[in-house]
N, C-alpha and C positions, 0 to 999 in steps of 0.2 A: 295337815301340812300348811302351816303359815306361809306367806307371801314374802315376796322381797323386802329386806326390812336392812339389815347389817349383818355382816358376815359374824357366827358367831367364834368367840375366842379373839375378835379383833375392835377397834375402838370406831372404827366407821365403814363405811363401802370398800367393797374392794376395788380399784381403779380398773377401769376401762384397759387401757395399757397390759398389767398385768392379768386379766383372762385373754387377751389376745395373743400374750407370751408363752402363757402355760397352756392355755386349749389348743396353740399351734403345735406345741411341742409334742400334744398327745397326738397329733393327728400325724404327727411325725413319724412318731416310734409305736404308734399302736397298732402294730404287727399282731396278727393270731385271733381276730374278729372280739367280739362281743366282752368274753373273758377278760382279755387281758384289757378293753376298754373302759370296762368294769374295776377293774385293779389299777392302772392308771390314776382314775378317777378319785380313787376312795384314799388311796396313799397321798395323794394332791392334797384334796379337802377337806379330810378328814384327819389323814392321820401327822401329813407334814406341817398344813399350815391349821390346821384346828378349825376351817372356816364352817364347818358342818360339823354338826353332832354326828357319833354312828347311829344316831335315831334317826334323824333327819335322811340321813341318806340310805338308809334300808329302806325309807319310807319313802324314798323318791324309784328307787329299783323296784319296788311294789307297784308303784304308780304309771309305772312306765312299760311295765307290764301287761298291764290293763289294756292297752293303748293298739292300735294298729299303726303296722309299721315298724322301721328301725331301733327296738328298745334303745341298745346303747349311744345309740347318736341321740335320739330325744332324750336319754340319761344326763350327756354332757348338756345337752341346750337348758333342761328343767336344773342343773349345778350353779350352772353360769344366772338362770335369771332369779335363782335364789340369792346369789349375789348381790344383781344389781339391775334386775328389772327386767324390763324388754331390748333394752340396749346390751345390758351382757349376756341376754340370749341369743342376740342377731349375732351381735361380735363372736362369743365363746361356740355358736355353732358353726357359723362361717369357717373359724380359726380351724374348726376340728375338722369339718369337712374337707376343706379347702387344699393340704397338701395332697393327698391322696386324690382328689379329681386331679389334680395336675401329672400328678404320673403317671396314675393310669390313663390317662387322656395321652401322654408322651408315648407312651409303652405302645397304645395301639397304632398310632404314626409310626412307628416302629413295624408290629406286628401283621397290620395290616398293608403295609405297601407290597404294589404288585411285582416289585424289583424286590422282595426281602432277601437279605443273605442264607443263604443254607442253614448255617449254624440258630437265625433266628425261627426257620421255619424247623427245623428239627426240634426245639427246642418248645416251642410253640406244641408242635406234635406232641411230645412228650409229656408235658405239663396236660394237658388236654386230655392224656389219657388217663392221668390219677385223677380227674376230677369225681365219676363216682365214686368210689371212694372217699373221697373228701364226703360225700353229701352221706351217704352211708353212715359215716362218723357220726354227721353232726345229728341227725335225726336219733342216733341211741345217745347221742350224751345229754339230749332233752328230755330223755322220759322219765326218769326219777322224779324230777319236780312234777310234770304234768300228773305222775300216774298218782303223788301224795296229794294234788289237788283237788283227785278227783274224789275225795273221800276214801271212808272203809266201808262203806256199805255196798253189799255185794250188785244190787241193781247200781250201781252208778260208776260200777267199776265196770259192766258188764256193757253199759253207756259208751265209758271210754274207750274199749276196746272195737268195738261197732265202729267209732268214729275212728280212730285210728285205722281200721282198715280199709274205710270208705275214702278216708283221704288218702292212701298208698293206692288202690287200685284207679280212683278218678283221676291220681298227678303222672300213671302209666298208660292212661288209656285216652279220658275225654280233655287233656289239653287247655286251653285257652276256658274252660268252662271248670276247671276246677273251684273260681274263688267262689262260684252258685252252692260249690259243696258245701266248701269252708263255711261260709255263712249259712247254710243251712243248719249243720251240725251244731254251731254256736247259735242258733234261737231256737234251735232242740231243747238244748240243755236247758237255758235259758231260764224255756216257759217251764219246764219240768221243775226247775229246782224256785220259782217264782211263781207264785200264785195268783198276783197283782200283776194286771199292763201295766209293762215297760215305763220308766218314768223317762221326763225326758234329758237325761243325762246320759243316756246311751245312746240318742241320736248318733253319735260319729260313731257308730260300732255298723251302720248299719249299710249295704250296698250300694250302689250307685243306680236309680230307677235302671230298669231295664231301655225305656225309650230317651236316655239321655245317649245308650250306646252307638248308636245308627251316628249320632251328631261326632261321637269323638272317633270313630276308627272307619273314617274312609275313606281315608287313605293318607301320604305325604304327614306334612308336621303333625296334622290333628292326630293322626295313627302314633305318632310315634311319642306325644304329649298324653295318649293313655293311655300307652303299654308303661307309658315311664310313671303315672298318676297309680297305674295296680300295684306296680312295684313299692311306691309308699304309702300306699292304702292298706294293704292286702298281706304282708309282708312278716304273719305272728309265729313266733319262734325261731327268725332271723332266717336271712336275705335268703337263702335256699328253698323256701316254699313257693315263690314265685318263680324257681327256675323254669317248670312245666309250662306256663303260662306265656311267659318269656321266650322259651324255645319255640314255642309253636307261633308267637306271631312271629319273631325275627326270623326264624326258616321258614315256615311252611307259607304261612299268610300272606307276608310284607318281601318275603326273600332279598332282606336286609343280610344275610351274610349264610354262609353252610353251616351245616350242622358241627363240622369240624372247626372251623371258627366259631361258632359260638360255645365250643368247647373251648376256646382259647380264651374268650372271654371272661367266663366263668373263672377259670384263672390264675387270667390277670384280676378280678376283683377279689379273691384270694392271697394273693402275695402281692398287693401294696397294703401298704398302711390305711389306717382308717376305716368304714364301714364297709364291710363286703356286698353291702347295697351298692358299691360304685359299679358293680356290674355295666350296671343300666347307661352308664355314660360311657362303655364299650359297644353296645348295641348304640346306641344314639351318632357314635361316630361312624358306624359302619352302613347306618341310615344316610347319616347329611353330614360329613365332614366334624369337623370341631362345632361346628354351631351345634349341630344336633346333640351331639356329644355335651354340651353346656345346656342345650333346652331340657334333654333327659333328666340330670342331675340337678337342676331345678325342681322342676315339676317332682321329681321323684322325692325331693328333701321339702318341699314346700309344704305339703302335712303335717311334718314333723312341728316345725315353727310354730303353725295354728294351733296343732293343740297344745302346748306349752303355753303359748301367749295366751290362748281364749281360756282354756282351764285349767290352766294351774293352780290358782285358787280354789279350786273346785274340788283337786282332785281326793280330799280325805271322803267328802262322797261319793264318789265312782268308783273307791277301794270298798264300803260297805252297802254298796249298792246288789242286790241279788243278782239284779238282770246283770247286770256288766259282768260279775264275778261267774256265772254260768256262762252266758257267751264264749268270755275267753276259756271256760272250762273244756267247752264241747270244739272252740273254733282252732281253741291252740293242740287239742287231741289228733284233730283231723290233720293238722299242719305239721304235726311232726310224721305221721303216717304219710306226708305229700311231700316230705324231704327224703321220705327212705322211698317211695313211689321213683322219685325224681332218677332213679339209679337206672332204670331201663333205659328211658329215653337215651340219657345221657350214658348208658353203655352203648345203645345202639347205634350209636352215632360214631364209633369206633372203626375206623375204613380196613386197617391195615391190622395181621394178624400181631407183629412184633407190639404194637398199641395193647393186646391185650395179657403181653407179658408186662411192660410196665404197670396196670393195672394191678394186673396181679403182685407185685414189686411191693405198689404203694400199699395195694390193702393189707399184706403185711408187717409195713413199716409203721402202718396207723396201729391195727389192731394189736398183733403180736407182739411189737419191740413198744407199743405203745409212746408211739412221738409223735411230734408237732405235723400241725396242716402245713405250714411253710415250709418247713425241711423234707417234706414227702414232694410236694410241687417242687423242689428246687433241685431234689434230685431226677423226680422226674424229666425233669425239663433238661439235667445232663444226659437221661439215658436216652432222649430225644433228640440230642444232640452228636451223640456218638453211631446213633443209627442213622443218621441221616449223611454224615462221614464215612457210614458202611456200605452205602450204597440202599439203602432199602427206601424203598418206596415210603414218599410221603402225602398226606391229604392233600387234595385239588385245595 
């Protein structure tokens, strides 16, 4: 993958101006997570304005896959600085992130005040209860790719499957210690399918030391700068892998909000626009007001940036590097097993029996009628609406 050079199909750069017009736009309307961020993206620069080859940009969806953290968001930033450096990576990721922190930052001033209207706290309720569901989906719509990655040979399919349900049973069970899995499972692979120490190109694949941990999470901001740092570190096969992680410090740990609000959170990073890593700047505001809510969303998007800026020139060797490509074999196995995992916690966190008829509502409006995450949360969040008009009991 060559470096920022000129847009190609065009006669020079493309202005600073327009990736802030168009990367805003998508952070606008890019409703429906990853997918549709992906198809935004490719129709922009590819197919409308010609600025990308369709090499170019398979090859940057390849690349960004590799990657821990938010694919489709470091997808728009690695667009924009193909473009036009470092400056239309800052800009073009800014522009994408930037509508969607603002509404879901609006949304929770909304959702979380201690005055909320009925209709918003029914509504809230409601939405909250399809979220498994939601995660249920998204963990079977990731495994075709993972399970053709994993080869045809029968040991390393047998590989995959181990990891997969190492990672569903540890994002049910052992909580805030799941990402020890995830990376276990990805330098499993790794060393198996590499016969040569790691080169050092996979550095950024690889944990945070154990004794850097005592220093970030003890509590107040430092706590909540890296629950927001796991969330963009840690984050492989999109923003649902970290919910276990996430749940368990914002309820149990930090008791930054109930279980039933941080089902509301969930969401709302759901049904705004933009990457459903905004999660984290719901917990952040339910930590420290709006500051934290902008420190989260930081810290959680600041990976992203680095590795685009530091290697994106790099990154045609990190695509035919062994170690990388096993890592993410074994780590993105375990992380779609840790999104279907994710479905207890967050069933159990369901207070009220009516909650788990919406559930049931949504998960056959996902599987059966086969539709959209937004239009399942949007109805949910009517039938949470209507039951809370009915008198039935809603979460503390």
């Amino acid at each position: 993958m060559s470096g920022p050079d000129r847009a190609e199909g065009s006669t020079g750069p493309v202005g600073l101006g327009t990736i802030a017009r168009e990367w805003g736009r998508i952070g606008c309307i890019g409703f429906g997570g990853p997918p549709a961020h992906i198809a935004l993206l490719r129709a922009l620069c590819v197919e409308r304005q010609g600025w990308l080859s369709t090499e170019a940009f398979e090859d940057g969806i390849a690349a960004t896959n590799l990657l821990p953290g938010p694919a489709s968001t470091q997808l728009a930033i690695l667009c924009a600085w193909r473009l036009r450096g470092a400056a239309g990576a800052l800009v073009g990721g800014l522009c994408f992130i930037v509508p969607g922190l603002i509404v879901v930052l609006a949304l929770s001033v909304l959702f979380f005040a201690p005055d909320a209207p009925l209709w918003v706290r029914g509504a809230a309720a409601g939405a909250g209860a399809a979220v498994p569901a939601v995660a249920l989906q998204a963990s079977i719509g990731l495994v075709p790719g993972s399970w053709r990655r994993a080869g045809v040979e029968r040991p390393a399919r047998v590989r995959w499957a181990v990891y997969l349900v190492l990672g569903a049973v540890s994002a049910a069970t052992v909580g805030p210690w799941l990402v020890l899995v995830l990376a276990a499972c990805g330098v499993q692979e790794a060393i198996v399918r590499s016969p040569r120490r790691p080169g050092p190109t996979t550095g950024r694949a690889a944990v945070l030391p154990p004794t850097v941990l005592p220093v970030l999470a003890t509590g107040g901001l430092g706590a909540l700068a890296w629950v927001a740092l796991k969330v963009g570190l840690f984050s492989y096969g999109g923003g649902f892998v970290i919910i276990p992680m996430m749940q368990h410090d914002a309820v149990h740990t930090y008791h930054w909000m109930t279980a039933g609000q941080f089902l509301d959170a969930v969401a709302l990073g759901q049904i705004t626009p933009g990457p459903v890593v905004q999660t984290v700047a719901v917990v952040g505001y339910a930590a420290s007001g709006i500051a934290g809510g902008l420190l989260a969303a930081f810290v959680a998007f600041a990976p992203s940036f680095v590795f685009i800026l530091a290697g994106g020139p790099r990154f045609d060797r990190l695509r035919t590097n062994r170690w990388a490509q096993g890592f993410l074999t074994g780590a993105g196995a375990a992380s779609i097993g840790a999104i279907a995992g994710a479905t207890v916690p967050l069933a159990l966190a369901l207070a009220h029996l009516w909650q788990l008829g919406v559930l049931a509502a949504a998960g056959a409006w996902l599987f059966a009628f086969r539709r959209g995450v937004v239009s399942a949360l949007m109805g949910a969040a009517a039938l949470g609406v209507a039951a809370a008009y009915a008198g039935l009991h809603l979460p503390a």
